[in-house]
C-alpha positions in Angstrom: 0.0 0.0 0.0 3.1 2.3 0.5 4.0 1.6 -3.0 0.4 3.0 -4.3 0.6 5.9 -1.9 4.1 6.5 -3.3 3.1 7.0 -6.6 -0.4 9.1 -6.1 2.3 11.4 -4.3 5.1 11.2 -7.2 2.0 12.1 -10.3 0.2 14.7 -8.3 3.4 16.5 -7.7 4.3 16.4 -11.4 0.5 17.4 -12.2 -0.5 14.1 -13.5 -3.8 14.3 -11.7 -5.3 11.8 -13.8 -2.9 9.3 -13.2 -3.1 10.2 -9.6 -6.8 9.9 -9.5 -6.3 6.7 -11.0 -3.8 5.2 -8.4 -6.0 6.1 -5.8 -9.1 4.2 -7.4 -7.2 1.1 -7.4 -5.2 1.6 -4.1 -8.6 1.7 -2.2 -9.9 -1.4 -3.9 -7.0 -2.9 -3.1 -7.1 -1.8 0.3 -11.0 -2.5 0.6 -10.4 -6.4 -0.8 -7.1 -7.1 1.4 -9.2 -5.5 4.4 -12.6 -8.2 3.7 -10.2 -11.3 3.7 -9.9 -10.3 7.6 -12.9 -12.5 9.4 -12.5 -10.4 12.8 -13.9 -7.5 12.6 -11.5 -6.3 15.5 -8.3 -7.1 13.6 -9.9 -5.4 10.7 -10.6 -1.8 11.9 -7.1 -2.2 13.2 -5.9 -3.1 9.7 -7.8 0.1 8.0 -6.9 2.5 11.3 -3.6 1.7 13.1 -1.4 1.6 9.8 -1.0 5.2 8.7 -0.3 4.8 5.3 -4.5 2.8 4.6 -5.2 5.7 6.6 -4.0 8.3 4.3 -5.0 6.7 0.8 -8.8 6.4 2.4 -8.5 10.1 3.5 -7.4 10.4 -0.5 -10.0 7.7 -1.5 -12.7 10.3 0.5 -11.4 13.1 -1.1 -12.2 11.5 -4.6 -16.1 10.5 -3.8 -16.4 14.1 -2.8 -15.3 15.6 -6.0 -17.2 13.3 -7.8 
């Protein structure tokens, strides 16, 4: 997930919103199917809240439904 946030950071800085917008699409489903293989729902808000990098690509994943 680092990897995805990496690059939404590297295009928006070079103004490749698009591409950016893109990344971020696919970073959240990403992060939405790794999160549903998790039965307990305990362990799962832990995997969406403690790690601070899921935290910031669904603040970015947010961002996107709002513009849209």
């Amino acid at each position: 997930m680092l990897g995805y946030e990496t690059c939404v950071e590297v295009f928006s800085a070079s103004g490749q919103a698009a591409l950016a917008r893109q990344v971020v699409e696919s970073s959240c489903r990403e992060l939405m199917a790794r999160a549903g293989k998790i039965s307990l729902p305990e362990w799962r808000q832990s995997f969406m809240e403690q790690v601070p990098e899921h935290r910031r690509l669904q603040a970015r994943c947010k961002e996107i439904n709002m513009k849209s």
